[in-house]
MIFIMI-465610 format. One record per residue (C-alpha): residue in three letters; x, y, z. Coordinates in steps of 0.001 Angstrom, whole numbers, plus 500000, padded with zeros to 6 digits. Layout:
N
alaXYZ...
REM end
This chain:
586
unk037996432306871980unk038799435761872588unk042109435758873698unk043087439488873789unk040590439584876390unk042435437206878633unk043645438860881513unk045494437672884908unk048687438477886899unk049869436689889757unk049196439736892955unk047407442812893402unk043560441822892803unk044154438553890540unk046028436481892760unk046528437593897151unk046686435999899803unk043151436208901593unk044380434730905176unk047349432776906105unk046194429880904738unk044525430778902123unk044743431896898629unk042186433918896130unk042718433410892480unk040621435490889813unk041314435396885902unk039405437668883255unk037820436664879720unk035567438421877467unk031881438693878334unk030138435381877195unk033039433957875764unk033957430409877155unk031751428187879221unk033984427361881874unk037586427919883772unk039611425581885601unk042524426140887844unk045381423278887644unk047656424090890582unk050231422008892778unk053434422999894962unk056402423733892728unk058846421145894598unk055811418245894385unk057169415562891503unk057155412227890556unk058902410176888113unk060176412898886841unk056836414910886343unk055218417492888484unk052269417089889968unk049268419017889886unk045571419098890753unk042922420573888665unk039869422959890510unk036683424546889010unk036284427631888843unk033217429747889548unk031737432722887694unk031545435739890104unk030388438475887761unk030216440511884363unk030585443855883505unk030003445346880187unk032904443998878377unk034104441065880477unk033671437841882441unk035277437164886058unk036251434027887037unk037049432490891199unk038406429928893095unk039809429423897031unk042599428123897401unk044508426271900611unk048066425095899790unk049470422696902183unk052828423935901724unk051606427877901377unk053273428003898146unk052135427470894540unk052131426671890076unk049146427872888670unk047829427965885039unk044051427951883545unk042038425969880972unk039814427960879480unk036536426134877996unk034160427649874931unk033103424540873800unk034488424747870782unk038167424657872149unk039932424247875380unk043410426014875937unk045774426217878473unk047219430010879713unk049775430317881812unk052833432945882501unk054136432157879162unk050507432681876737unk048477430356875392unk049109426518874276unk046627423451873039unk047291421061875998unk048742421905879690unk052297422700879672unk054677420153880768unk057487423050881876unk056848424347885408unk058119427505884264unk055268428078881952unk053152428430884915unk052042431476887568unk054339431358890647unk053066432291894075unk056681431753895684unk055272431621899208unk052280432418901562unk054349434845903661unk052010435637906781unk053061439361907345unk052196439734903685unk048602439371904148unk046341442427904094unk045267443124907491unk042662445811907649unk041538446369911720unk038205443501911482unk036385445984913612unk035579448302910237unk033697445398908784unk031060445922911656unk030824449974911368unk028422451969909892unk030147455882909822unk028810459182910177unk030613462310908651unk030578465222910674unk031696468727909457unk032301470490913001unk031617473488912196unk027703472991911055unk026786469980913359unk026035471648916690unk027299474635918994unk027799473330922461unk030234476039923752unk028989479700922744unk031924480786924488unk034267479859921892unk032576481076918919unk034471483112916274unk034355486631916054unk031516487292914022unk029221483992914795unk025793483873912964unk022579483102914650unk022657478794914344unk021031478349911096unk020227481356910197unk020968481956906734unk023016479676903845unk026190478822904118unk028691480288902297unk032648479377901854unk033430482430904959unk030498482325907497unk030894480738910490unk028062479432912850unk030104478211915616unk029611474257915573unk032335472562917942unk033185469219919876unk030722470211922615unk028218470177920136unk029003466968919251unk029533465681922642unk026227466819923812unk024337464687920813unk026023461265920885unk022603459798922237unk021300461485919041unk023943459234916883unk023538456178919420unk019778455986918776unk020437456170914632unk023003453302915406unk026078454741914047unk029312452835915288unk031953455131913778unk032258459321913502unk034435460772911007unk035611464273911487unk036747466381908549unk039786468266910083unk039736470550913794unk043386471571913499unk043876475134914180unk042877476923910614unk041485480355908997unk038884479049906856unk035521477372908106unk036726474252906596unk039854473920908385unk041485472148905123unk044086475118905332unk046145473915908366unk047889476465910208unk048758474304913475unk049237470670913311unk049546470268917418unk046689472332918349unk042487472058917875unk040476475082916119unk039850477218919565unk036443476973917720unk036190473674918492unk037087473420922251unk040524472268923332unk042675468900924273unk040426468329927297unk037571468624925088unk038588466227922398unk039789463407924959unk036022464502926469unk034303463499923144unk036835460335922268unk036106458806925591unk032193459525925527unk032059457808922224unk034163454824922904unk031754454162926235unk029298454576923768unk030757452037921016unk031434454581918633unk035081454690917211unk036809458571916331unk038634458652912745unk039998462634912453unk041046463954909385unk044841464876908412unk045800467435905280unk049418466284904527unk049790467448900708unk049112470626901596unk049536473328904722unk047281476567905235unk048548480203903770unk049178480967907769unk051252477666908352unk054413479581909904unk056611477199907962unk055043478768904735unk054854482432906176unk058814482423906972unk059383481739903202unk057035484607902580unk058967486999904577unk062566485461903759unk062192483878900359unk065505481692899825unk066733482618903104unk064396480704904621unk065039477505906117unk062018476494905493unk062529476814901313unk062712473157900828unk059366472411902612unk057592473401899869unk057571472740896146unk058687476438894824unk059618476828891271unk061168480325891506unk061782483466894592unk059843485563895637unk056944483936895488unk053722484991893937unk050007484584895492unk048536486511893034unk049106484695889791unk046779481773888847unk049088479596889296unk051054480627891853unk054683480200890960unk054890477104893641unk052732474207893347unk049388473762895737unk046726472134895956unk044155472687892613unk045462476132892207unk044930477370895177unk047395480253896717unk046564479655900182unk047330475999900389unk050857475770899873unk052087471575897821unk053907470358901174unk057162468532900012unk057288465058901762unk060280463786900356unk061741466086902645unk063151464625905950unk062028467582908204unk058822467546906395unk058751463987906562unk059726463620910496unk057404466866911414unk054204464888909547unk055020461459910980unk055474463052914654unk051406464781913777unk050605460989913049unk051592459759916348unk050357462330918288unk047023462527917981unk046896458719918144unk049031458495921131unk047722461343923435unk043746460978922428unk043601457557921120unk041567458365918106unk040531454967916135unk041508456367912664unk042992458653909730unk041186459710907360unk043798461145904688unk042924464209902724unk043948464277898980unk046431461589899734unk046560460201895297unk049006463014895615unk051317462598898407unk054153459957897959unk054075456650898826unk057169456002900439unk055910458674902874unk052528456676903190unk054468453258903848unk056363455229906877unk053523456797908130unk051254452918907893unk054547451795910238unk054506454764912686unk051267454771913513unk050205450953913188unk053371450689915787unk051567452692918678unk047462451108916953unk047617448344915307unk044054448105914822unk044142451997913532unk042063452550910407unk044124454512907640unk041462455764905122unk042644457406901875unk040975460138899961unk041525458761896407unk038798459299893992unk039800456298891275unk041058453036891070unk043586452561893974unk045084449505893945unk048832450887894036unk047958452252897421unk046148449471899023unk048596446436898856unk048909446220902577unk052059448640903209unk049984451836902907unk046178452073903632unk043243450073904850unk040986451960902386unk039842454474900409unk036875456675899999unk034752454638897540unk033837456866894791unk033504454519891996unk030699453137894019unk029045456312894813unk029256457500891528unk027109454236889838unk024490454320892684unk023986457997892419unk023109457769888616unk021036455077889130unk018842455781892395unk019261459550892194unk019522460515888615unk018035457775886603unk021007458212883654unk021942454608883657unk020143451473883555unk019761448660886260unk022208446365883766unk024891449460883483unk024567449624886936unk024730445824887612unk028048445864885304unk029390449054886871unk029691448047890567unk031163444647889177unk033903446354888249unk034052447629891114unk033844444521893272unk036842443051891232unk038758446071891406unk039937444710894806unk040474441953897327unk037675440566898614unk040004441581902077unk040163444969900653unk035984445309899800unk035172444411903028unk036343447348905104unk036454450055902096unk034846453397902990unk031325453517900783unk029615456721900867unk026702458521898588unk027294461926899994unk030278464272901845unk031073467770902518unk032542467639898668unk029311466641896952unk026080467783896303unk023376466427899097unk022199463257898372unk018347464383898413unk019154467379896151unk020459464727893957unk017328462521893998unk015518465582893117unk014509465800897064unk012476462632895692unk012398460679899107unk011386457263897746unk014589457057895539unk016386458356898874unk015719455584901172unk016302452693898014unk019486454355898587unk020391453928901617unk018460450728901438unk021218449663898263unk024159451088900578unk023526449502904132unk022913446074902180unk025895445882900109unk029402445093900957unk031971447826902695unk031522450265905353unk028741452566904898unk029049456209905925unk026050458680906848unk026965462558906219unk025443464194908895unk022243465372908029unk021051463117905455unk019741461037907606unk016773463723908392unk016451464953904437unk018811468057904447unk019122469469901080unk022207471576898914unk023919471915896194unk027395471643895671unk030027472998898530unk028919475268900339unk025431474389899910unk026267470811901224unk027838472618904444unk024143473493906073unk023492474109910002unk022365470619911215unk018201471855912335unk017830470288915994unk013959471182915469unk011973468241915491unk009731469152913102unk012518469857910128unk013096466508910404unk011955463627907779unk011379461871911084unk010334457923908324unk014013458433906805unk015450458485909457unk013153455680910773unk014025453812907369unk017909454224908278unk017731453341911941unk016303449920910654unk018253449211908471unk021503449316910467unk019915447432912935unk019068444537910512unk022486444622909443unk023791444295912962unk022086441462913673unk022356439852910062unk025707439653909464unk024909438975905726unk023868442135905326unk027161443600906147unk029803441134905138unk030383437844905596unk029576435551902628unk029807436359899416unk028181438802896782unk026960437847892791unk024698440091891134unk021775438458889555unk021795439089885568unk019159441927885236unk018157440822882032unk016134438581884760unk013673441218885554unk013523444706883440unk013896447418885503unk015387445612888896unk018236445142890340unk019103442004892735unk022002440630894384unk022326437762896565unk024563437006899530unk025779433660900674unk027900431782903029unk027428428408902191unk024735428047904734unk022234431041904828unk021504433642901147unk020146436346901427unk018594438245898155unk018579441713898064unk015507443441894978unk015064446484893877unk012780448279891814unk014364451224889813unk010880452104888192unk007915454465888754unk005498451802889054unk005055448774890789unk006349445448890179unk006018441796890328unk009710439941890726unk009483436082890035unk012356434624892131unk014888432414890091unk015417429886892176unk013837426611892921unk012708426939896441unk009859424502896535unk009659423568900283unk011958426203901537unk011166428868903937unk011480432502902717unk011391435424904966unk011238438968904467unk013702440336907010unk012162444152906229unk008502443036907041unk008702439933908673unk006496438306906331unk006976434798905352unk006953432271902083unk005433429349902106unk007384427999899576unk005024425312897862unk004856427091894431unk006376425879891341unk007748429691891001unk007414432623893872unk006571436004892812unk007426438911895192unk005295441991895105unk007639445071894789unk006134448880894783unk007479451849892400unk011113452430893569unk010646449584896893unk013074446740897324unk012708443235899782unk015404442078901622unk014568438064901487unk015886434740904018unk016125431944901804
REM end
C-alpha cells in the first residue's frame, strides 16, 4: 500500500458538514491501490466498560484522476458530533489511519482518531438554493444592444459597424437590454450577469471612477430599477459586477494624490511605494492591477477604504435589489475584507449570490464566511481542450474534471459559476475552430453537468473572436447572422434541464472509466431512484457505445429524442454520430 499517497484532513473538502444533520467524509489513496475503504466512526463521549464505541461504514469510490483514488461516505450523527479513522483494504493488507498515521489494527486511544467536535448549524455552507436552478447569461453592456441613442458617447460608431477595439464605443446600454428580455426569456436564461456599469472612462468600465453612480452610457437609477424589476417579473435574477482591488485613473480619491502627493488624505488608500508618483514607468511606483497605471491597487486594510467599499456593497443591494456580486479579481483582495463584506450584505440579502473571480483552486475563500462561488476555470479550461481543441484525451479529461469535482463540497459544486467563454477569453466558436458540431457537444457537456452554467452573450447564435477585444463584438439583431440550430440546440437543452432535475443537480455524479469506450466520455447521475447517463463522442466518426450496465427488462429513454429501449438484450448498444452525445433515462 501506497501510503505517501494517503491523504485526509478533518474540514475544508475532506470532511464538512453537508446540512445540519449531516456529514460528508472523503479520504484520498493512490490510483488503483487498495480495494476498499471503511469508515469506523462513533460519538466521542459513547463508552462502555471502559471502551469506546464505534460503528464501522463502507465506503464508496467516487472517482480517479490521474494519480489518485477518491473515496465517500454520508454521514448522520445522532449527537452531531464525531471519532473518525479509516481501514484501508489492498488485499494484501488492511491498516488503520487515523490523526496520528498508520497502525496494523484500529486504535484503541480515542485520540488517535479525526475529531469533528460538533455539527454547529451556522457553520454549514449556505449558498442561496435558488443558484442551483439558474442557467446565466453574461452581458457586456456596452456591445449587447443600444436602446437609448440619446445617451451615446461622444463619438458612437454605427451598431456593428466595424471590430472592436480596446477604445471604440458603440453605445450598448440598460435600455438595450431592457428592450430584449423576451429575447433571453425565449433562450430560457434564469440569471443575467453584468460586467460592471459604474461610471468609468474606458469601454469596459473595469476602471471605476464613481462607485454611486451608473455609466451615463448606460441610462440612470430609474433605468436600472427599470431593468431589475422587468427581469425579476420575468424570473430572471440581476448579479452586477464590483472592482474592489482596484479604482479607475479618474477615481477622485486617486486624482487628489496625483495633485497633492503625501499631502493627500487620501495617501493611505492606495498601496504607494514612494511620492510623487509615476504613471509612466512600467511599473508604476505604486502597485495596480497587472501593471497597469490607470488602475490604481486599492488598499482594503484601510478603514476608510474598507467602510467606503462596504457602504458600495449595500447600496446597490439595498436601493435596486440586485440578486448578486460578481467580484472582479477578488484572489487579490483580503479576506478579512471579504468576511465583512459576506456579513454586510448577506445582512440586508440573505439569499444574495457572492461570486468570486478566482482563476485556481479556491478553497481558502469558499469555507462559508466569504463567497458562494467562484468563476470555474479549472472546468472551463479541461472542456475547452477537449471539445474545442482536441489536446487532451477523453481519459485526461475524465481525470481532470475529477479533480475538479473533489476540489470542493459537494454544497460548494452545486451552485459554482461554470462557464466556457467571457469577455476575458477567446469566443468559444473561434476556439472550436468555428467547428459547430464540437460547439453544441459543448454546451451539451456544460448544461448536463453539475454547477451553474453561464451563456456569454452571443454564443448562443455562433459569434466569433479572438482574444479581448475580439471577444467584445456588437451583438447582430439580424436574423439571418444568426446560427438560428445552436441556438435551437441551447434552448433545449435548458429546458430538459428544467424539467429534469438530474440534469442540473440533484443526485450524484461518477464518471464512467473511459477505458470503457475509446474515444467517449460518459457520466452518470443518480439519486437513488432515477440515473441518468450522459455519452459523448469526442471523435470524427461515428460510434457504437455498448452500455455497461445490466438493464435487461428496464426501460431506457432518450430524453434528447424521445426514443425508447426496449431493454430485452443481453447488452444495449447506443448509436452515437461523429462528435454527438445521448442523454439516456434508465
Amino acid at each position: 500500500m501506497f501510503l505517501e499517497a494517503v491523504y485526509h484532513r478533518p474540514k475544508d473538502n475532506y470532511a464538512y458538514a453537508c446540512t445540519d444533520k449531516e456529514i460528508h467524509i472523503r479520504i484520498r489513496t493512490k490510483k488503483n491501490d487498495i480495494r476498499n475503504a471503511s469508515l469506523l466512526h462513533g460519538d466521542p463521549y459513547q463508552w462502555e466498560d471502559g471502551k469506546w464505541m464505534y460503528d464501522k461504514q463502507e465506503m464508496i469510490l467516487t472517482g480517479s484522476d490521474q494519480l489518485f483514488d477518491y473515496w465517500f461516505t454520508s454521514l448522520t450523527p445522532p449527537y452531531r458530533r464525531l471519532r473518525y479513522g479509516f481501514i484501508l483494504n489492498d488485499d494484501h493488507e488492511e491498516l488503520f489511519y487515523g490523526e496520528k498515521g498508520f497502525q496494523d489494527s484500529p486504535s484503541t486511544d480515542i485520540g488517535d482518531y479525526f475529531c469533528f467536535p460538533f455539527l454547529n448549524a451556522i457553520d454549514v455552507f449556505q449558498a442561496p438554493s435558488w443558484v442551483k436552478d439558474t442557467v446565466w447569461y453574461q452581458i457586456f453592456p456596452e456591445r449587447f444592444a443600444n436602446g437609448n441613442r440619446d445617451n451615446d458617447p461622444e463619438g458612437t460608431l454605427k451598431w456593428d459597424s466595424t471590430a472592436p477595439t480596446s477604445t471604440n464605443f458603440f453605445g450598448g446600454d440598460l435600455d438595450g437590454v431592457i428592450q430584449n428580455i423576451p429575447y433571453l426569456k425565449e433562450l430560457g436564461i434564469s440569471g443575467i450577469y453584468f460586467t460592471p456599469i459604474f461610471k468609468a472612462h474606458s469601454n469596459h468600465k473595469y476602471d471605476t471612477i464613481d462607485y454611486f453612480e451608473i455609466d451615463p452610457q448606460f441610462g440612470t437609477g430609474e433605468t436600472l430599477k427599470e431593468l431589475v424589476k422587468t427581469c425579476h417579473d420575468n424570473g430572471i435574477k440581476v448579479m452586477l459586477d464590483a472592482v474592489f482591488n482596484h479604482s479607475g485613473f479618474y477615481f477622485p480619491q486617486f486624482q487628489d494624490v496625483l495633485e497633492k502627493g503625501e499631502e493627500s488624505v487620501y495617501r493611505d488608500w492606495f498601496h504607494i511605494r514612494e511620492f510623487p508618483l509615476d504613471i509612466e514607468s512600467t511599473p508604476p511606483n505604486y502597485d495596480t492591477f497587472a501593471f497597469e497605471a490607470s488602475m490604481p491597487k486599492l488598499n482594503t486594510e484601510n478603514k476608510e477604504v474598507r467602510d467606503f467599499l462596504l457602504e458600495v456593497g449595500r447600496y446597490w443591494v439595498k436601493e435596486f435589489d440586485i440578486d448578486g456580486w460578481r467580484l472582479d479579481v477578488a484572489n487579490e483582495v483580503d479576506h478579512q475584507f471579504w468576511r465583512e463584506f459576506r456579513r454586510e450584505v448577506k445582512s440586508i440579502k440573505p439569499d444574495l449570490y457572492i461570486l468570486g473571480e478566482i482563476w485556481h483552486d479556491s478553497m481558502p475563500w469558499l469555507r462559508g464566511d466569504q463567497f458562494d462561488a467562484v468563476m470555474n476555470y479549472p472546468f472551463t479550461t479541461s472542456v475547452i481542450n477537449l471539445f474545442a481543441k482536441q489536446s487532451i484525451t477523453p481519459t485526461e479529461f475524465t481525470e481532470r474534471l475529477t479533480s475538479v469535482i473533489h476540489m470542493y463540497p459537494k454544497t460548494v459544486n452545486e451552485v459554482n459559476f461554470n462557464l466556457v467563454g467571457s469577455h476575458d477569453t477567446p469566443r468559444i466558436l473561434t476556439e472550436c475552430g468555428e467547428d459547430i458540431r464540437r460547439l453544441k457537444q459543448i454546451y451539451s457537456f456544460m448544461l448536463s453537468f453539475i454547477g451553474s452554467p453561464c451563456i456569454y452573450y452571443g454564443d448562443e447564435i455562433g459569434l466569433t473572436g479572438e482574444q479581448d477585444p475580439g471577444c467584445r463584438k456588437c451583438f447582430p439583431w439580424e436574423l439571418e447572422k444568426h446560427n438560428e440550430e445552436l441556438f435551437h440546440h441551447i434552448q433545449k437543452h435548458i429546458e430538459l434541464r428544467r424539467s429534469h432535475r438530474l440534469l442540473a443537480n440533484e443526485g450524484n455524479i461518477s464518471f464512467l472509466p473511459p477505458g470503457l469506450h475509446e474515444g467517449c466520455v460518459a457520466f452518470t447521475k443518480s439519486n437513488g431512484e432515477d440515473t441518468l447517463l450522459v455519452l459523448f463522442n469526442c471523435k470524427e466518426e461515428a460510434t457504437t457505445y455498448s452500455l455497461p450496465f445490466d438493464l435487461k427488462g428496464k426501460k431506457i429513454v432518450d430524453l434528447w429524442n424521445e426514443e425508447e429501449f426496449a431493454a430485452e438484450a443481453e447488452t444495449i448498444e447506443v448509436e452515437l454520430k461523429e462528435y454527438g452525445f445521448a442523454i439516456l433515462q434508465l
